[in-house]
N, C-alpha and C positions, 0 to 999 in steps of 0.2 A: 688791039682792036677796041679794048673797052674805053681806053685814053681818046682812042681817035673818035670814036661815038657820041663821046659825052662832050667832046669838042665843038661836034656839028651839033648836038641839039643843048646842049646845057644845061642839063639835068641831072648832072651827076649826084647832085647831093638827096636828088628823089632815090636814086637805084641803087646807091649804098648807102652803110651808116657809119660815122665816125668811130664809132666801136669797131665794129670790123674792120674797118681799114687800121687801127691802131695795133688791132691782134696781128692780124697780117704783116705789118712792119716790124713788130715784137719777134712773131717767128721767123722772117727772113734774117734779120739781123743775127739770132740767134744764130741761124744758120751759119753766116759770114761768121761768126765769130766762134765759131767750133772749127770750122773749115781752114782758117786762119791758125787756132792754138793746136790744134791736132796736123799741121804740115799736109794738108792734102794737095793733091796735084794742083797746079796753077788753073788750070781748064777750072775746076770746082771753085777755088773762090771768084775769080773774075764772072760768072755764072751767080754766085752769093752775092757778088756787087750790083753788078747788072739788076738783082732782081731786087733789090733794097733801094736803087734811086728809082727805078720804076714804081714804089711806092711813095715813094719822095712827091714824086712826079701826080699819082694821085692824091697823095692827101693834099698837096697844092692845088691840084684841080678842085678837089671836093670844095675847101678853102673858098679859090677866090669863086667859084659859081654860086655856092651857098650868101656871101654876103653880096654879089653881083642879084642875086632874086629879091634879096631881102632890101634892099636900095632900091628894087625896080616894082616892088608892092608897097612901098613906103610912098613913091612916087602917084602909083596907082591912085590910092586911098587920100589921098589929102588935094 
């Protein structure tokens, strides 16, 4: 929902911050990578995966919107 929102309006990098999506990816990962050394059911890490490219997927989005504004006030202004 939040990938697809920030899609249609482009703002993603107004309604979060790089900080937090970085902590976000830190503890996902983490996740994956307990789930992985401790042998937990298969369901749990493909879930660990899942939710670690979906941050993939936002800090990309954050990424290219942020320098896609920053290009489009540069334009603004000169």
């Amino acid at each position: 929902s939040q990938i697809y929102t920030a899609c249609q309006n482009g703002r993603v990098d107004q309604a979060l911050s790089l900080g937090f999506l970085l902590c976000w990816i830190a503890g996902d990962l983490t996740n994956f990578i307990g789930c992985y050394l401790t042998n937990q059911l298969p369901i749990q890490i493909v879930t660990a995966i899942f939710y670690v490219n979906m941050d993939i997927i936002m800090i990309s989005q954050f990424v290219y919107y942020k320098l896609k504004n920053q290009m489009t006030k540069r334009k603004v202004f000169q």
